[in-house]
C-alpha positions in Angstrom: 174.8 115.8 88.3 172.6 113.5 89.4 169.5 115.1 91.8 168.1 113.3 94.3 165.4 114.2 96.7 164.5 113.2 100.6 166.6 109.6 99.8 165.2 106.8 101.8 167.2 105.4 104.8 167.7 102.2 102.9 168.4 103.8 99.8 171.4 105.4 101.5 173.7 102.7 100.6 173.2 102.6 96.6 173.1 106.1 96.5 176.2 106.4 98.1 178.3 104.2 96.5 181.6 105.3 95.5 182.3 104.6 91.3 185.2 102.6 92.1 185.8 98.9 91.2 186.1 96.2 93.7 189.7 94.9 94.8 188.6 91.6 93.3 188.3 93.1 89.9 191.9 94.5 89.3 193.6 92.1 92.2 194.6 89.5 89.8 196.8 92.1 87.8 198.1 93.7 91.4 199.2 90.1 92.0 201.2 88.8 89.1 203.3 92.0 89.3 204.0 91.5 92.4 204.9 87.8 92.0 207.2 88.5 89.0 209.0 92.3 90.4 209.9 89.3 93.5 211.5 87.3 91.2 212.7 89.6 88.8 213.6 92.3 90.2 214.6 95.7 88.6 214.2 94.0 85.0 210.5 93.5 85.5 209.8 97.0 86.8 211.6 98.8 83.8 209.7 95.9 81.6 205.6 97.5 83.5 207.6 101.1 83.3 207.4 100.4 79.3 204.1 98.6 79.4 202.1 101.1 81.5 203.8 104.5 80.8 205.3 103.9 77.0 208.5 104.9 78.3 212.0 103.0 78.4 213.6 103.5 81.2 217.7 102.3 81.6 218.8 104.4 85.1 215.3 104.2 87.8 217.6 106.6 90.3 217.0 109.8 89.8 220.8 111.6 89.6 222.0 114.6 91.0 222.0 116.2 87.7 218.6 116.0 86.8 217.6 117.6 90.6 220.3 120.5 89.5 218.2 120.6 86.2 214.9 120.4 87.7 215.8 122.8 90.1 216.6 125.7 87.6 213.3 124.4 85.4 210.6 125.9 88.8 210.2 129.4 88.9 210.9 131.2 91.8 207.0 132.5 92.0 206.6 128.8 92.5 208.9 127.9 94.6 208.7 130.5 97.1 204.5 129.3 97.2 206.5 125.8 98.0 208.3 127.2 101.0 205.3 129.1 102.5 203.4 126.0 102.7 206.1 123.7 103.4 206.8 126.1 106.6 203.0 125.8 107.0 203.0 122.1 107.0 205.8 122.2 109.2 204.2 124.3 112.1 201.0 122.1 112.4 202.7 118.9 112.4 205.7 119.9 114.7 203.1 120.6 117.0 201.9 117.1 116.7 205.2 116.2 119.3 204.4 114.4 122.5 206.4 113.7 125.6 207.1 110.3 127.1 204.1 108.9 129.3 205.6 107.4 132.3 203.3 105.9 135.4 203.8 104.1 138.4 201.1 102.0 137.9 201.8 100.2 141.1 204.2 100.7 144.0 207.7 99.7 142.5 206.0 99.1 139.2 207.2 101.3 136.2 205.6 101.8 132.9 206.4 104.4 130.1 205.9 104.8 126.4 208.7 106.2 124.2 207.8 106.9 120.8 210.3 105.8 118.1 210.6 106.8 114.1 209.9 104.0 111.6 213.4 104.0 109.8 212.6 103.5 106.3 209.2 105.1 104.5 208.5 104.5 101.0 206.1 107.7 99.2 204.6 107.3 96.5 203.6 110.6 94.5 201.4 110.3 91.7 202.6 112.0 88.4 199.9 110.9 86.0 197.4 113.4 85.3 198.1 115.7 87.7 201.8 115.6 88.8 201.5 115.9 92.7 204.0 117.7 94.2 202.1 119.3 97.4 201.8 115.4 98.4 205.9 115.3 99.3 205.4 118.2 101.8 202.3 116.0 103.3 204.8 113.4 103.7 208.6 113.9 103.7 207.7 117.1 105.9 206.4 114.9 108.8 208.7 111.7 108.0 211.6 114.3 108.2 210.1 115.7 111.5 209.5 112.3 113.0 213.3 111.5 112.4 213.2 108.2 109.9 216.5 107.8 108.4 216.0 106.4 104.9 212.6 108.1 102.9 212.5 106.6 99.4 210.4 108.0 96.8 208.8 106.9 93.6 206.6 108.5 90.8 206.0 107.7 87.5 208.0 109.0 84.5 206.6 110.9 81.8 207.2 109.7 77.9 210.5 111.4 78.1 211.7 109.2 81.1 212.0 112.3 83.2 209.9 113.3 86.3 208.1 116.2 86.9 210.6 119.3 88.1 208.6 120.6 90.5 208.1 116.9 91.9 212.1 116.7 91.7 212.4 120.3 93.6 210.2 119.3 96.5 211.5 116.0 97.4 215.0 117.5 97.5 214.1 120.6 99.3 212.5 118.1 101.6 215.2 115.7 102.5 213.8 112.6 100.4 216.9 110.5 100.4 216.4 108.6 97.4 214.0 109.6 94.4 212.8 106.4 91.7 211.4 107.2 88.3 208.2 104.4 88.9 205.0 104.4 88.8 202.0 102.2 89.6 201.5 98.6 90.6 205.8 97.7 90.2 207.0 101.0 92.3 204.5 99.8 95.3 206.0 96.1 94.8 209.5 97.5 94.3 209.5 99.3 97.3 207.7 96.5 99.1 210.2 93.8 98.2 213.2 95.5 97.3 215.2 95.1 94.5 219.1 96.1 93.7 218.0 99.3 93.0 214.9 100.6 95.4 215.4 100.1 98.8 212.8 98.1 100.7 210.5 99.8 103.2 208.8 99.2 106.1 205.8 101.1 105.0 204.0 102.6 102.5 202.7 106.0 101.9 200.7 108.1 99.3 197.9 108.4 97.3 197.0 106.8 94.1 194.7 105.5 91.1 192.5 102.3 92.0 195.7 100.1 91.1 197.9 101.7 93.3 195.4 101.5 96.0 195.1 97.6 95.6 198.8 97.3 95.5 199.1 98.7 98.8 196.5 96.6 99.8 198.3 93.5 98.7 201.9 95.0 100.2 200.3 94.6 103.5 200.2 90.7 103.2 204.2 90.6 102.9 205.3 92.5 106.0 205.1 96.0 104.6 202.1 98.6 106.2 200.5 101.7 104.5 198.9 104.6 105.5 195.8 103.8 104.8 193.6 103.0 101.8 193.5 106.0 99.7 192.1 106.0 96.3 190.4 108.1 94.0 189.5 111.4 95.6 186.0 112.7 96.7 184.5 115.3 98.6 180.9 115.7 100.4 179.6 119.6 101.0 177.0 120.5 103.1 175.6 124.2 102.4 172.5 126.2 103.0 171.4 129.9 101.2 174.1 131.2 103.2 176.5 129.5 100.9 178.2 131.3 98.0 176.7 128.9 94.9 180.0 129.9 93.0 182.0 128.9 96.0 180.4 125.9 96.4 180.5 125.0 92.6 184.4 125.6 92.4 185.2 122.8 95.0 182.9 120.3 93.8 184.8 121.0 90.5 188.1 121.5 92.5 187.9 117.7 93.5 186.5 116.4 90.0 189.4 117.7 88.1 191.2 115.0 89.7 190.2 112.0 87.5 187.3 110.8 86.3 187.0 107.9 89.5 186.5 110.9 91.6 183.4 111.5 93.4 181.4 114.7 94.6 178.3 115.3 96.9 176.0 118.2 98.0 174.0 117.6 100.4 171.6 120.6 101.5 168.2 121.4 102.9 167.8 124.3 100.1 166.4 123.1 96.5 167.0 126.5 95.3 170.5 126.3 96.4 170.9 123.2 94.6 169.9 124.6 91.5 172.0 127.8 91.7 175.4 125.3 92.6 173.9 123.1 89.4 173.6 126.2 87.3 177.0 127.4 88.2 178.5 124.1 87.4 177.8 124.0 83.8 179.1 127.6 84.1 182.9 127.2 85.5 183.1 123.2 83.9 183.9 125.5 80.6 186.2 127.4 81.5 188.8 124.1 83.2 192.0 122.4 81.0 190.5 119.1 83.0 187.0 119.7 81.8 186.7 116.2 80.1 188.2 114.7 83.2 186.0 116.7 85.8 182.3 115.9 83.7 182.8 112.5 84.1 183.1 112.8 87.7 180.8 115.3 87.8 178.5 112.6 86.0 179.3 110.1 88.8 178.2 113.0 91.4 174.7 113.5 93.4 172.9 116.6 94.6 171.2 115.7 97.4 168.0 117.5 98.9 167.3 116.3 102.7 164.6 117.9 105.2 166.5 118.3 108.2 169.7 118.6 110.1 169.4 115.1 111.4 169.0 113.3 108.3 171.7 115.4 106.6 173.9 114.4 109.4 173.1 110.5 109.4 173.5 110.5 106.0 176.9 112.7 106.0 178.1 110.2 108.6 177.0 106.7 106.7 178.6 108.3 103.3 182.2 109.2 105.7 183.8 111.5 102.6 187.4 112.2 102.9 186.7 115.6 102.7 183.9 117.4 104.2 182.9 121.5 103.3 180.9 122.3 106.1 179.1 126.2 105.0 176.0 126.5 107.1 174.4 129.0 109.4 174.5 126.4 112.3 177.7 125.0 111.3 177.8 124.3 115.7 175.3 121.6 115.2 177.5 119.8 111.9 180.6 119.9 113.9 179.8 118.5 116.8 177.6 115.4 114.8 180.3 114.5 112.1 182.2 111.1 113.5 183.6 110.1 110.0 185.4 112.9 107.8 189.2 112.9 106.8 189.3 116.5 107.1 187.0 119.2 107.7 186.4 122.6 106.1 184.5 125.3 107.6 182.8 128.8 106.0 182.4 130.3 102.9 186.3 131.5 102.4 187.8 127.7 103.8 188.0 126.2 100.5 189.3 122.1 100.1 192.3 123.7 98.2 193.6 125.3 100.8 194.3 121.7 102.9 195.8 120.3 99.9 198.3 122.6 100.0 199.2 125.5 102.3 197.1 125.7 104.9 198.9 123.4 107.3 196.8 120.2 107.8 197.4 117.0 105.5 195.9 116.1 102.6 196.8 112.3 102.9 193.1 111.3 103.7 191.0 108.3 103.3 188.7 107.5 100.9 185.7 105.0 100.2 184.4 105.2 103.7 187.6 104.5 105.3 187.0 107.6 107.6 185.2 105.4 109.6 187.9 103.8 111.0 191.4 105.6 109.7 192.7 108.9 110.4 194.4 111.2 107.9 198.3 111.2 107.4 200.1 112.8 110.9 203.0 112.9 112.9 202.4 109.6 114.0 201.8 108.2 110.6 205.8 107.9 110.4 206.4 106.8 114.2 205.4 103.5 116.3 205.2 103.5 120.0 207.1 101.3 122.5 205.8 100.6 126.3 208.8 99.8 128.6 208.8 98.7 132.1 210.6 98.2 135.5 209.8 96.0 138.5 211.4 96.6 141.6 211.3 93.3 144.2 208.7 95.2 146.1 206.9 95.9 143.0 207.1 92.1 141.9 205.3 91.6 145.9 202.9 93.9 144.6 201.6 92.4 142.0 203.2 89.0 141.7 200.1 86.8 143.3 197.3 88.4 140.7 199.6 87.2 137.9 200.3 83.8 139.3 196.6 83.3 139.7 195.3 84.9 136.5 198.1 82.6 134.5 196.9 79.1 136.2 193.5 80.3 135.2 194.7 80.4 131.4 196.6 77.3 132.1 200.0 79.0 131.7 202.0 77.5 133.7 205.3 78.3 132.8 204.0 82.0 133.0 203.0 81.4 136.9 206.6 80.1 137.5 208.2 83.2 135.8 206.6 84.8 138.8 206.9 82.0 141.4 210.6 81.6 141.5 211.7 85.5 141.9 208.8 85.5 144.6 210.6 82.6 146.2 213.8 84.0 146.1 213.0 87.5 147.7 211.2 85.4 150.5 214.3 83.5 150.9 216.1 86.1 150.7 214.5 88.5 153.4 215.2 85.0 155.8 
């Protein structure tokens, strides 16, 4: 890993740049398979399906039979660790209901909000590398709990044409209604435009490689909305000599076994810490299936050595990771600074696994700085509010002259008679 000691303020920005390419260097490709899965339909996603995953594909829809056979393929050890966190997953974002606001705002004026489900969500599950099951309970849990009606899945095949079983087990345990064997660039313009087979969605979720991420990006332009812009995965830890170096070495590694894009930071006031977590790296990198995978994000990742709190928490703040290890001796002071974090994990024995899968919270985050401005995947991720109101006569009294004045001001003045007529007519009618 790359050290890097007492950084200068304007340093920050190069130093924490994320080893991801630009939108305008793979948005060309995004766009001329979106223009031709518009045109062309299901015969230009099977044609990508071949190009990018060296698989022919002849039936996208996954059939009942293969989620009997997949079901049968995941061992019970496996699935009952599926259930605990879906139940989990369930609790925390159950609790994420709201009732109805409703004010008088004004005498005889009434205003409420009444949250409604978005009816049809489109996941995407990636199924390259890693295939990522524990992302349907981040997503068909709450979808499910929110109440939309059609939840349409998609994840690329493997070079047998099949999908994951464990992938195939979770969707169906978790009321996915329809389940596509696509990947990549053509499942997020599939699901965007529609074709005779996949549904078209009203928005978009789901994590994914730097192409996906565009796509989504690009979806947004033809009436479809995502989540959020979530690519390659990262993670920033802030530790001290309280730490456990082994613990803090397994999720720096945790997050760089998930592709070689992914990033990694330690930020501490502790050298000697630094060195242990360093040390105990090259240790446990060994020892992981992913090992080529996680040392070339390990290569991309910085060990960072600041004086103080303040600067640690400036610089935590201006880098925004999606998810932030917080195992200090004043963790207090961390809390209450951090502004921009997808998630947050606290203490020695609160590792970043535990939110990707079982612990409750989502693991639908975003990335590249995005935590400045996004949240993480909730509740109301899959709902959109709606604001109704009612005006009695005495409530139009009320508050009829402010909006005849303050539409002449704009020069609306078909918006001032709106008001002007029904003012009229109560007048006339109280004669």
């Amino acid at each position: 890993m790359n050290k890097i000691y007492n950084p200068k303020k304007e340093d920050w920005k190069t130093i924490l740049k994320r080893p991801t390419k630009s939108v305008a260097d793979i948005e060309s490709t995004v766009n001329q398979v979106f223009e031709e899965v518009l045109d062309g339909g299901d015969a230009v996603i099977k044609k990508y399906t071949e190009k990018f995953d060296g698989v022919v594909i002849n039936n996208l829809l996954v059939s009942d039979d293969e989620i009997v056979e997949a079901n049968s393929l995941v061992s019970v050890e496996l699935k009952e660790a599926i259930l605990l966190a879906k139940e989990n997953i369930d609790k925390f974002h159950a609790a994420q209901q709201t009732e109805s606001v409703h004010v008088e705002t004004a005498t005889g004026v009434d205003c409420w909000q009444v949250k409604r489900p978005i009816e049809k969500v489109g996941l995407y599950i990636p199924g390259g590398t890693a295939p990522l099951f524990s992302t349907i309970l981040m997503l068909a849990v709450p979808a499910n709990i929110a109440g939309c009606t059609e939840i349409v899945l998609c994840s690329p095949p493997n070079k047998e044409g099949k999908i994951h079983p464990a992938i195939l087990y979770t969707a169906n345990l978790c009321g996915v209604t329809k389940i596509f064997k696509v990947g990549g660039i053509q499942a997020i313009a599939g699901m965007t435009f529609g074709t005779n087979t996949i549904p078209q969605v009203y928005k978009i979720f789901g994590p994914g490689n730097q192409y996906v991420t565009v796509a989504k990006q690009i979806a947004t332009k033809h009436g479809v909305a995502i989540d959020m812009p979530a690519g390659p995965s990262e993670l920033l830890v802030v530790a001290d000599d309280t730490a456990n170096p082994s613990f803090v070495a397994s999720d720096l590694l945790s997050q760089s076994e998930h592709g070689v894009d992914s990033q990694v930071i330690l930020v501490s006031l502790s050298k000697q810490l630094l060195e242990e977590v360093e040390k105990e790296i090259e240790i446990q990198i060994n020892d992981l299936p992913r090992k080529d995978i996680a040392q070339k994000a390990i290569d991309n990742s910085k060990l960072i050595f600041v004086e103080d709190d303040q600067t640690a928490q400036e610089l935590i703040n201006e880098y925004g990771p999606e998810h932030y290890i917080v195992c200090v001796e004043n963790e207090n002071s961390y809390l209450s600074a951090i502004t921009n974090a997808g998630s947050v994990f606290i203490g020695n024995y609160t590792p970043e696994s535990a939110g990707d899968y079982a612990s409750g919270t989502n693991h639908t985050l975003p990335t590249n700085g995005y935590a400045k401005q996004y949240s993480g995947v909730n509740l109301d991720s899959f709902m959109k509010s709606m604001t109704f109101q009612k005006i009695s006569r005495e409530g139009l009294q009320e508050i009829g002259t402010a909006i005849e004045l303050m539409a002449e001001a704009e020069g609306l003045q078909a918006h001032k008679n709106a008001v002007t007529l029904r003012l009229n007519s109560i007048i006339i009618g109280d004669e």
